[in-house]
VOBA-1610 file (N, C-alpha, C; in pm, whole numbers, padded with zeros to 5 digits, always signed):
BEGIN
Unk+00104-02223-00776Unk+00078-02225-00918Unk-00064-02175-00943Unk-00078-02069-01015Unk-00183-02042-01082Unk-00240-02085-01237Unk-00310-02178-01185Unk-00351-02288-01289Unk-00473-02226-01433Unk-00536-02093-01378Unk-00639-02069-01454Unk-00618-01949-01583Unk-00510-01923-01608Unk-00489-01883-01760Unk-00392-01949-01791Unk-00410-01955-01949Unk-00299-01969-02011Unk-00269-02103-01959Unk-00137-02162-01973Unk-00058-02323-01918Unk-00054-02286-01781Unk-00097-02147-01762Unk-00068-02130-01589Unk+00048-02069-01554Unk+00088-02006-01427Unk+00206-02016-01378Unk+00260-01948-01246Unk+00357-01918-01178Unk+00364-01937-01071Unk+00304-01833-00998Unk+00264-01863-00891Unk+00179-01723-00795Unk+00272-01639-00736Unk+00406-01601-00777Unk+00527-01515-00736Unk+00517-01431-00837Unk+00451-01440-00971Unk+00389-01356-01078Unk+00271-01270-01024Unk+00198-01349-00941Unk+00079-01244-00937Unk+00102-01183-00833Unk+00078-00988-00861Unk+00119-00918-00786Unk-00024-00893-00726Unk-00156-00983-00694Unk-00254-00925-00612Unk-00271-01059-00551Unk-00152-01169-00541Unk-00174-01271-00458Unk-00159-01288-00305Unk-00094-01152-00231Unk-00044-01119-00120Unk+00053-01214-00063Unk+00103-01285-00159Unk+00239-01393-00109Unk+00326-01325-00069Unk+00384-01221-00083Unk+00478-01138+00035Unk+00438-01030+00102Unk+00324-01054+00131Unk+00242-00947+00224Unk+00307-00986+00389Unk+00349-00941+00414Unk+00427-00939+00616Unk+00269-01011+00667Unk+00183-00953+00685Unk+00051-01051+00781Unk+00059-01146+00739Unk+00021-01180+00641Unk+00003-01355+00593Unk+00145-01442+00610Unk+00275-01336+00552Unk+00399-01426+00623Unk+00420-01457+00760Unk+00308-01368+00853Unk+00295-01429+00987Unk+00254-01573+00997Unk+00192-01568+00915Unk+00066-01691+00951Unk+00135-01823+00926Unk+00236-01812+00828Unk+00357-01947+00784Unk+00474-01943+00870Unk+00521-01831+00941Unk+00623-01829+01030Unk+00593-01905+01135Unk+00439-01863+01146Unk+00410-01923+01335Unk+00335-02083+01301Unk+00276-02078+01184Unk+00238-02225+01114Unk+00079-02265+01195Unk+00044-02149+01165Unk-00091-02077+01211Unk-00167-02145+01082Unk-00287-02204+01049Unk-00367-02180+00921Unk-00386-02016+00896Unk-00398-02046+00763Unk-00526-01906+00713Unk-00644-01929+00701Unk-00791-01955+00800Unk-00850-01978+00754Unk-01018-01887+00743Unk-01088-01912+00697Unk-01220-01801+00682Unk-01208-01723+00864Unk-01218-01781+00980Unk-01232-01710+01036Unk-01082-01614+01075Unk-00956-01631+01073Unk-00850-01582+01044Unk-00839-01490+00961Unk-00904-01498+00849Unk-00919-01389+00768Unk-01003-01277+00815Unk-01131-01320+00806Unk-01199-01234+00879Unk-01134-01171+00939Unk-01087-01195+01081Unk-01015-01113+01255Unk-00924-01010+01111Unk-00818-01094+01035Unk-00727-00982+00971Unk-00767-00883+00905Unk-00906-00916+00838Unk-00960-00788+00771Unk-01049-00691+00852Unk-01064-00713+00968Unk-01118-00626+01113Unk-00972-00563+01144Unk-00907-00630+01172Unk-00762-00578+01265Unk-00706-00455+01137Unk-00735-00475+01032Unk-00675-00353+00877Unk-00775-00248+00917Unk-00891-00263+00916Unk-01001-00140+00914Unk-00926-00055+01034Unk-00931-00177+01138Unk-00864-00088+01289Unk-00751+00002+01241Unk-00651-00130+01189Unk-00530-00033+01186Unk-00543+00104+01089Unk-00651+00126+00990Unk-00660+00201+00875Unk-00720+00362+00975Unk-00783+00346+01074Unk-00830+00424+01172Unk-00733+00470+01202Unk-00654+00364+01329Unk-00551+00397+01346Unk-00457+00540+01294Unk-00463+00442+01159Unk-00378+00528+01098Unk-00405+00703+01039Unk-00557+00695+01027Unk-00615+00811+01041Unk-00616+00915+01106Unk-00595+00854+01284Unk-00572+00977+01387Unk-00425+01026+01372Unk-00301+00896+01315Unk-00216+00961+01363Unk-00191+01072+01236Unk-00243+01050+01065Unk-00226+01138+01007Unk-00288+01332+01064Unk-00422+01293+01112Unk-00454+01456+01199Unk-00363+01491+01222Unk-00286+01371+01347Unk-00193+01433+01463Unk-00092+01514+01360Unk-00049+01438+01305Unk+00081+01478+01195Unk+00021+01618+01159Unk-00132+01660+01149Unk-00162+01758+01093Unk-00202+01904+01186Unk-00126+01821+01277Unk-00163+01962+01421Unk-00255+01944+01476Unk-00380+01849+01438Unk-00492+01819+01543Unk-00470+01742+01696Unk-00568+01792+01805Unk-00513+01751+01903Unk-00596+01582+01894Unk-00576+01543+02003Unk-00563+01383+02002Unk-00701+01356+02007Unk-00793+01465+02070Unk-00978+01455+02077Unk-01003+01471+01876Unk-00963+01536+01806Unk-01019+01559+01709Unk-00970+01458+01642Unk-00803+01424+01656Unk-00727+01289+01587Unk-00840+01135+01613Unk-00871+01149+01689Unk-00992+00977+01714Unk-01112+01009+01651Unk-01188+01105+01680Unk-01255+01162+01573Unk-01238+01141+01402Unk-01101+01149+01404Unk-01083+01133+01245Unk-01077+01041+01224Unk-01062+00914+01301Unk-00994+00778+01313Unk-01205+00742+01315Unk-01243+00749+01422Unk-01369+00704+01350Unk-01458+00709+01254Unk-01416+00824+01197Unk-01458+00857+01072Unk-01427+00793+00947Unk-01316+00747+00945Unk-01190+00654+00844Unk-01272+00528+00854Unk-01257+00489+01011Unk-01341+00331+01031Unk-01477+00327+00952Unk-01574+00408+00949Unk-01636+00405+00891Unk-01687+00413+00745Unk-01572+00456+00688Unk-01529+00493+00565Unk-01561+00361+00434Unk-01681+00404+00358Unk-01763+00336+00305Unk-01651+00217+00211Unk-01515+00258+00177Unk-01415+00188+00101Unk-01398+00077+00131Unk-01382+00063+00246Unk-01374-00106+00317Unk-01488-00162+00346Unk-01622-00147+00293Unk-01710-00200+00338Unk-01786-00226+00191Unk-01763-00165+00114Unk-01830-00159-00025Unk-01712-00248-00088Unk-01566-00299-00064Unk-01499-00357-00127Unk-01414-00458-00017Unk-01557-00563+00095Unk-01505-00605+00195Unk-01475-00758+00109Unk-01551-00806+00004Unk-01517-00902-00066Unk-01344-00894-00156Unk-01299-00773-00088Unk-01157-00742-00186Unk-01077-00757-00048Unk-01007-00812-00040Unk-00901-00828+00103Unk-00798-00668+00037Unk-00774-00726-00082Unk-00622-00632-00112Unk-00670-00484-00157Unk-00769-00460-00163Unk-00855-00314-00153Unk-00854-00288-00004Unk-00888-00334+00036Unk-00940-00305+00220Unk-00768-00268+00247Unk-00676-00348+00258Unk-00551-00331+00271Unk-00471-00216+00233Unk-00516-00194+00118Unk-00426-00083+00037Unk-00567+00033+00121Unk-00669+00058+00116Unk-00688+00161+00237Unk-00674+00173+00333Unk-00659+00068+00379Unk-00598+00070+00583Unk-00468+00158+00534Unk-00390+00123+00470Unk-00273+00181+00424Unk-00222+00312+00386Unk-00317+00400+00301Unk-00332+00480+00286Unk-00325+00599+00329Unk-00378+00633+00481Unk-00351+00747+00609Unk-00187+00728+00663Unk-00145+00608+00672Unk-00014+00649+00691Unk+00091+00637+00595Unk+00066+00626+00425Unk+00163+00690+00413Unk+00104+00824+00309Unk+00005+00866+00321Unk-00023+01057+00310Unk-00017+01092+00446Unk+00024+01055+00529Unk+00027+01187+00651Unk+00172+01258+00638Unk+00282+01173+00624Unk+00390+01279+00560Unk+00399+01348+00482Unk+00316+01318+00390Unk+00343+01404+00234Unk+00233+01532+00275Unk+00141+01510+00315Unk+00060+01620+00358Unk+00080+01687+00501Unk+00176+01675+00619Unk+00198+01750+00725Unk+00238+01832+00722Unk+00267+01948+00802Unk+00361+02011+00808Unk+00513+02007+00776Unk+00554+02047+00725Unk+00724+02018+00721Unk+00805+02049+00816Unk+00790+02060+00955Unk+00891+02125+01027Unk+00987+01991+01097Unk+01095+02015+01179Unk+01137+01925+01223Unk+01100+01879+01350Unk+01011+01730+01360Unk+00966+01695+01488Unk+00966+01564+01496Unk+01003+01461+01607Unk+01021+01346+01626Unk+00915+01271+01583Unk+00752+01319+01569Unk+00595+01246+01509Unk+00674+01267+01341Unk+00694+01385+01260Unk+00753+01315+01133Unk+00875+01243+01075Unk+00982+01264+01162Unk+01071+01156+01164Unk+01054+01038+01195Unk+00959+00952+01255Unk+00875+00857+01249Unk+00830+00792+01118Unk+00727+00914+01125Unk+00649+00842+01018Unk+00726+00892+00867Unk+00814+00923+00837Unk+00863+00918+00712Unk+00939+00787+00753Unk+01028+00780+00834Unk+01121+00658+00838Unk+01007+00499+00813Unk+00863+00510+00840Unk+00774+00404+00832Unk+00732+00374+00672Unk+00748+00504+00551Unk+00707+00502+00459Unk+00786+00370+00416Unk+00882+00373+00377Unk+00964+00254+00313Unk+00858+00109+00331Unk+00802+00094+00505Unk+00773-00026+00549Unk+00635-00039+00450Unk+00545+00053+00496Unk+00414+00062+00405Unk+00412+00113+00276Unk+00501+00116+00230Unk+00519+00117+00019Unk+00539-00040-00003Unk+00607-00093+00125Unk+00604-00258+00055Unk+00534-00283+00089Unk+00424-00267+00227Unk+00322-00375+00261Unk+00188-00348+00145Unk+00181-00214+00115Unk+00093-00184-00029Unk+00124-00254-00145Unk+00241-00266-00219Unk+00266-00303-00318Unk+00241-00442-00266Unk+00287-00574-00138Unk+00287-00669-00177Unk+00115-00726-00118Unk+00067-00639-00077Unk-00057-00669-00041Unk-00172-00621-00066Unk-00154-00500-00127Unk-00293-00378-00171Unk-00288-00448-00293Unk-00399-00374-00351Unk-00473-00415-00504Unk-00364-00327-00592Unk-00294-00369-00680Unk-00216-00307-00745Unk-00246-00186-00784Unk-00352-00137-00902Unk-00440+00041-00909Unk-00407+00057-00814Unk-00477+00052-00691Unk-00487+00125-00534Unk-00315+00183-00528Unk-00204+00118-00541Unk-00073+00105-00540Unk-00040+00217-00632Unk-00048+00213-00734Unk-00020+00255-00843Unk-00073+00413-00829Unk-00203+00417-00808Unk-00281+00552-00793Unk-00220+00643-00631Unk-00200+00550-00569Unk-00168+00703-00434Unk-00035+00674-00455Unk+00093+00574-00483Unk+00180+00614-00436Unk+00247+00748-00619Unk+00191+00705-00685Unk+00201+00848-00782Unk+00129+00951-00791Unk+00035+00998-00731Unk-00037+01062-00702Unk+00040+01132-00515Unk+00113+01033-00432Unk+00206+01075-00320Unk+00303+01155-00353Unk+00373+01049-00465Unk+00522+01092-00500Unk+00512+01227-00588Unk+00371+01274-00651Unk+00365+01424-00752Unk+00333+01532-00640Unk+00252+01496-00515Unk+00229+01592-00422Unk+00416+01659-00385Unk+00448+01479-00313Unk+00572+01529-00251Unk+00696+01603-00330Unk+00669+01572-00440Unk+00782+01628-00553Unk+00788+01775-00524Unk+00652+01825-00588Unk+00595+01937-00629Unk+00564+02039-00449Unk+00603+01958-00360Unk+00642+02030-00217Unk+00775+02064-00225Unk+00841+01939-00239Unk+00977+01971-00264Unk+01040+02046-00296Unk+01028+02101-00428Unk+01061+02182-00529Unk+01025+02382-00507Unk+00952+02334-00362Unk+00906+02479-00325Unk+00957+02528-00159Unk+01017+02367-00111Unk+01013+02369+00034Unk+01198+02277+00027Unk+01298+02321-00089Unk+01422+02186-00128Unk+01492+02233+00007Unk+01516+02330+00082Unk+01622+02351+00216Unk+01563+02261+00326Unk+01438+02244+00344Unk+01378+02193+00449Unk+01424+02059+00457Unk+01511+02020+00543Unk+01511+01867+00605Unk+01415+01785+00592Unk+01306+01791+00684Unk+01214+01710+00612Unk+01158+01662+00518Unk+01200+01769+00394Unk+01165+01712+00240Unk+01292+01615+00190Unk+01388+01638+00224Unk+01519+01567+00212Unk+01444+01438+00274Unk+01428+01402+00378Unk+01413+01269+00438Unk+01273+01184+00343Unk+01162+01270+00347Unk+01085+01220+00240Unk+01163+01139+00122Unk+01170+01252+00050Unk+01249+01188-00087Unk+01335+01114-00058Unk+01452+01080+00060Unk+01512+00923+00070Unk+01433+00831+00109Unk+01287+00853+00195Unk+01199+00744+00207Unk+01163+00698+00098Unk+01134+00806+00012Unk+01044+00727-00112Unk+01134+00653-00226Unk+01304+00683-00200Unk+01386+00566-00298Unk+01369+00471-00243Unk+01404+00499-00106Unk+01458+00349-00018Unk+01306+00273-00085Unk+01229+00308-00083Unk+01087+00243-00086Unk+01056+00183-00240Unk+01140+00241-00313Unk+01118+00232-00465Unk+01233+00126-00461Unk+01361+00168-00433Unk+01465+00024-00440Unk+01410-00087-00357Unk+01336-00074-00268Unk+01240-00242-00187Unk+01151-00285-00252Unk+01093-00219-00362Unk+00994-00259-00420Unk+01041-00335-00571Unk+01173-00316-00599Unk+01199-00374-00738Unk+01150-00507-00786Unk+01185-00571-00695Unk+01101-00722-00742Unk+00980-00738-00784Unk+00868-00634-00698Unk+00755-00653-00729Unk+00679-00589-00834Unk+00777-00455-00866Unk+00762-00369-00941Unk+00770-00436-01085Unk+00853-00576-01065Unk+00985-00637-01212Unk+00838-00707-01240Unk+00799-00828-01151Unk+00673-00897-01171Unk+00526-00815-01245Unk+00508-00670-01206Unk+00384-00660-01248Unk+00432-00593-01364Unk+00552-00554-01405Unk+00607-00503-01545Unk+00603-00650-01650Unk+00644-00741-01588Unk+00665-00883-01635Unk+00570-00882-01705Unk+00432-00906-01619Unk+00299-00941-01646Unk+00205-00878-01779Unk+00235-00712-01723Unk+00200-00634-01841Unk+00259-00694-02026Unk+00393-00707-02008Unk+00430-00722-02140Unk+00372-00878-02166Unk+00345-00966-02099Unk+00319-01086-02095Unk+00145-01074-02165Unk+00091-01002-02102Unk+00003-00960-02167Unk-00010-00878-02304Unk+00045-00762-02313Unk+00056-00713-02433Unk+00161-00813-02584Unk+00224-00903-02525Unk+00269-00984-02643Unk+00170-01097-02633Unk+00058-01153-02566Unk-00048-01231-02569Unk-00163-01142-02657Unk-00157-01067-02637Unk-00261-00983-02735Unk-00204-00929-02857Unk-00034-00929-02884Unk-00010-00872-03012Unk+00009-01050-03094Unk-00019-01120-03056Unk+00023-01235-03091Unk-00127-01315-03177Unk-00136-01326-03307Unk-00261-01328-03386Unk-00322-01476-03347Unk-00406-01533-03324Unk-00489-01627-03327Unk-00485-01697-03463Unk-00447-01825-03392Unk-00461-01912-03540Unk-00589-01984-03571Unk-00553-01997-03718Unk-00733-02009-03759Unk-00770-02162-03704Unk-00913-02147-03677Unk-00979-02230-03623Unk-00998-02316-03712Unk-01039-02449-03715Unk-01086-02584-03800Unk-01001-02651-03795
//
C-alpha cells in the first residue's frame, strides 16, 4: 500500500515500484531480504550487466570481441548510471537499453547472434517496463519500435525484420497489465485535476 497520496493505494498501481521486476522476485522466491547492502551488489551487478550488454550489441554490429569489451567499458562508465545512482529504476532501464537496440540497429542478415537476441527482446521489454523508470520505457521502446518500423518498411522480405516485429508484439501482449496500470494512473490523474476544489472555510 502506498499510503502517501490521496487515501492511498495499492503498490500494483505504481508502475516505478519494481514489484514485478524478475531480480527483486528473486529475492522473495529464495526469501533472501532486500537490504541496503543487497541493493547495492544489484545495482553493481545492472551496470555489469548494462556493459555486458554493450559488447554484445558491437558484436551484433560486426565488431570483433577486442573492440566489443572496449565498448562494454565504455557503457560501464557511462555517466547515466552514476549521475542517476540514487534512481535504481533509471540505472535499470540503462543496463537495459544495449540489449534491446542491438537488434533494431544490427545488421539484418540471418545469423544465430540475432536470432538470439531478438528472441530475448520480449524478456527485456518486460524487465524495462516492470523495473526501468517508466519515461526511460516509454522513450527507447518508441523511439525502438519507429527505428524498427521504418527498417521494416524498407528491408519487409528480410526474415529478420519479420522476427523483430513478432518480438516486439509478443513484448507488447506481455506488457498489457503494466501498460493497463500506468494508463490507469494517467486518467486517475487527469480526472484528479479535472475535478474542481471545493471551497475552503
Amino acid at each position: 500500500w502506498i499510503p502517501f497520496q490521496g487515501m492511498g493505494y495499492p503498490i500494483h498501481l505504481n508502475v516505478q515500484s519494481g514489484f514485478h521486476y524478475l531480480p527483486l522476485q528473486w529475492f522473495a522466491w529464495v526469501g533472501w531480504p532486500y537490504t541496503l547492502t543487497s541493493a547495492v551488489v544489484l545495482q553493481g551487478l545492472h551496470v555489469a550487466f548494462g556493459a555486458l550488454g554493450a559488447a554484445w550489441c558491437a558484436h551484433l554490429l560486426r565488431m570483433d570481441w577486442k573492440l566489443a569489451l572496449l565498448a562494454a567499458l565504455a557503457y560501464q562508465g557511462f555517466g547515466g548510471f552514476y549521475g542517476n545512482a540514487s534512481h535504481p529504476d533509471i540505472v535499470r532501464a540503462y543496463a537495459l537499453l544495449p540489449w534491446l537496440m542491438g537488434p533494431v540497429v544490427a545488421p539484418w542478415t540471418d545469423s544465430t547472434r540475432l536470432r538470439v537476441a531478438v528472441a530475448l527482446v520480449p524478456l527485456w521489454t518486460q524487465m524495462m517496463w516492470t523495473g526501468g523508470y517508466s519515461g526511460n520505457a516509454i522513450a527507447t521502446l518508441a523511439l525502438l519500435g519507429g527505428v524498427t518500423a521504418a527498417r521494416t518498411a524498407f528491408n519487409v522480405r528480410q526474415q529478420p525484420a519479420r522476427w523483430l516485429g513478432l518480438a516486439l508484439l509478443a513484448a507488447l501482449g506481455d506488457e498489457g497489465p503494466q501498460l493497463r496500470r500506468l494508463l490507469d494512473r494517467l486518467a486517475a490523474a487527469a480526472n484528479a485535476l479535472a475535478t474542481p476544489m471545493p471551497p475552503s472555510g
